[in-house]
C-alpha positions, 0 to 999 in steps of 0.5 A: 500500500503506498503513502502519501505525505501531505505537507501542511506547514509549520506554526509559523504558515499556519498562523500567517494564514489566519492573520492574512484573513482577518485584514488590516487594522483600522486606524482607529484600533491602531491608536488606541493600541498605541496607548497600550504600547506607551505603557509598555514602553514606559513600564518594561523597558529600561533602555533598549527596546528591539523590533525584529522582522522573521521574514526578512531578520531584519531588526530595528533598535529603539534607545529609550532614554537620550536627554533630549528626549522628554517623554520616551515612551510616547515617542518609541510607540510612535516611532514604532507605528510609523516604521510599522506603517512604512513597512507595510499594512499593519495586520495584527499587534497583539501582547504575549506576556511581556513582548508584542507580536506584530504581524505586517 
């Protein structure tokens, strides 16, 4: 009797299919989003924040705290929207524990 493997993918594809569904955010979701990063930034993070793209390994680091900078976090989450914007469609933004996953 012959078998056949049918290949079904990793987590990984699986995952980017059911985010490819659900569309991109609006621009309304992705501000209030913000404020939710501007407390993350501002509660977590001591100085350095990294922003990494699986698909490309591409990664982007975000220095928090340089003296001309009087409200850290609130430029970082919008620093971090902008490049998120420039990258492509924001899908998904969504808190695991004590990092983001961001789907573009």
């Amino acid at each position: 009797m012959k078998t056949k493997e049918i290949p079904i993918g990793t987590l990984y594809d699986f995952n980017k299919q059911i985010i490819l569904q659900q569309g991109k955010l609006t621009g309304k979701k992705i501000e209030s989003i913000k404020k939710d990063l501007e407390d993350w930034f501002n509660w977590q993070i001591d100085g350095y924040a990294m922003l990494l793209c699986r698909e490309r390994y591409d990664f982007t680091v975000f220095h928090l705290y340089e003296k001309l900078n009087r409200n850290p976090p609130a430029v970082a989450a919008n620093e971090l929207i902008d490049i998120l914007k420039n990258r492509g469609k924001i899908l998904s933004i969504e808190k695991e524990e004590d990092k983001w996953e961001i789907w573009i």
